[in-house]
C-alpha positions as CSV (number, residue, x, y, z in Angstrom):
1,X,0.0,0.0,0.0
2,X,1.2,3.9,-0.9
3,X,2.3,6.2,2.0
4,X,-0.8,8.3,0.7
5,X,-3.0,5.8,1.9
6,X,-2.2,5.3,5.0
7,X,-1.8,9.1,5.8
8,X,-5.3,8.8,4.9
9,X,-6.5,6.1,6.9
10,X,-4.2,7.4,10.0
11,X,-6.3,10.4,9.2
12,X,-9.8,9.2,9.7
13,X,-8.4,7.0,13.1
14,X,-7.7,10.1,14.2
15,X,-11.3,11.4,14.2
16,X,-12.9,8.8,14.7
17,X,-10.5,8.4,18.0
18,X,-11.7,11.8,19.4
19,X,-15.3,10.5,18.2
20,X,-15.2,7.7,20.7
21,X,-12.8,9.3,23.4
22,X,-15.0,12.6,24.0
23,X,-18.2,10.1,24.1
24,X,-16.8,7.7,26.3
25,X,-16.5,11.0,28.6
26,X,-19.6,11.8,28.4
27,X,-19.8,15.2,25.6
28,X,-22.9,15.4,24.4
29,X,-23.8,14.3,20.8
30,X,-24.9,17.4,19.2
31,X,-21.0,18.8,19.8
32,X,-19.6,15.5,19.1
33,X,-20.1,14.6,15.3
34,X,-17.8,12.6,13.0
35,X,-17.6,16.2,10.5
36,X,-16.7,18.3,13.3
37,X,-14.0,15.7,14.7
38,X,-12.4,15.4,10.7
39,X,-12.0,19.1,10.9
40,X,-10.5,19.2,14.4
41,X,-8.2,16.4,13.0
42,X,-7.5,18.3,10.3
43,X,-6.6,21.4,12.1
44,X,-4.4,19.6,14.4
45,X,-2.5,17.7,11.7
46,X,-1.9,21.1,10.1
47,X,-0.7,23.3,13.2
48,X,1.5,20.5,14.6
49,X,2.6,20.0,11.4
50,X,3.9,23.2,11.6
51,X,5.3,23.1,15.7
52,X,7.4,20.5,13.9
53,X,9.8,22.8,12.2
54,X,10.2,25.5,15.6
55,X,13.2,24.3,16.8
56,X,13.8,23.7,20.7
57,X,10.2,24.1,21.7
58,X,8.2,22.7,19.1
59,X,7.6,19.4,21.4
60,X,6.6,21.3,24.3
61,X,4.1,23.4,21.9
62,X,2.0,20.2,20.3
63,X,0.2,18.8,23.3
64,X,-0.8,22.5,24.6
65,X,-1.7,23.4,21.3
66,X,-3.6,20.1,21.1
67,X,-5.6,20.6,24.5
68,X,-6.2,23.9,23.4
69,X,-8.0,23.4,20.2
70,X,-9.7,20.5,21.9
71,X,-10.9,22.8,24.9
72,X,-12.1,25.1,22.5
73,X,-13.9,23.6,19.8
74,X,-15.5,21.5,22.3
75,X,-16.0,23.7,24.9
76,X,-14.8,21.3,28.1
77,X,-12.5,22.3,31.1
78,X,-9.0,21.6,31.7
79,X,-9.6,17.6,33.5
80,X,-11.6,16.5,30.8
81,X,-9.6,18.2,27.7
82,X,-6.6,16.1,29.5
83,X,-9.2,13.0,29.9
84,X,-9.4,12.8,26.7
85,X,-6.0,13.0,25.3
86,X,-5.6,10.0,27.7
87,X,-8.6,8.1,26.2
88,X,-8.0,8.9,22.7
89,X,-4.4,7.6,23.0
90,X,-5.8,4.6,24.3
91,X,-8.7,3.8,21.4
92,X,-5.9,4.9,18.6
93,X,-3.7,2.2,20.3
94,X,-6.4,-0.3,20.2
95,X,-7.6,0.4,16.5
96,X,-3.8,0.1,15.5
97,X,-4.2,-3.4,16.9
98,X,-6.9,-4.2,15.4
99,X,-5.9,-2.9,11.8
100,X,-2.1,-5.0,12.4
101,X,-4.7,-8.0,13.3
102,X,-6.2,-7.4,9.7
103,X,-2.9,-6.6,8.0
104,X,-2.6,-3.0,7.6
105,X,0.4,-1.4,9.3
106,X,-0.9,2.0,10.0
107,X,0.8,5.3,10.7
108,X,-1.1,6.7,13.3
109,X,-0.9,10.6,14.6
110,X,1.9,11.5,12.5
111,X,3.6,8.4,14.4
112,X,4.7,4.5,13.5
113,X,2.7,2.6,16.1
């Protein structure tokens, strides 16, 4: 398989990650649609994309900038924007396992899982 196509399904892991992570925490459904998580994906690929290339502090930048674009398109608190970092690194983890069960080796958040 191309590199192209598995940007593209890391892509749609990614949403549907924060899908299942902000509703296994309770946000409710109207705020948490599969659209609105591809554009927050989206987003976030693009500005970390770019905290890639600030040297020295671009690692520190991505998971604030994260929790803030979460916090704020959502509209949670602090706890729960870090609630669901945790969660969503934990349902990306287990989709990679189940796509390596199937026999895709997927790149997952920019990352080799």
């Amino acid at each position: 398989m191309s590199a192209i196509l598995f940007l593209i399904i890391s892509f749609f892991v990614q949403a549907l990650a924060l899908k299942v992570a902000l509703g296994l925490l309770g946000q409710a459904s109207a705020q948490n649609k599969f659209s609105t998580a591809l554009v927050v994906a989206g987003l976030l690929n693009v500005a970390l994309l770019v905290t890639a290339f600030v040297p020295f502090v671009g690692w520190m930048l991505k998971p604030l900038i994260w929790l803030l674009v979460i916090m704020a398109v959502y509209k949670i608190g602090l706890f729960k924007g870090i609630g669901v970092a945790v969660v969503q690194f934990l349902v990306q983890a287990v989709i990679k396992l189940l796509l390596g069960f199937i026999g895709f080796s997927a790149v997952i958040a920019g990352t080799a899982l």
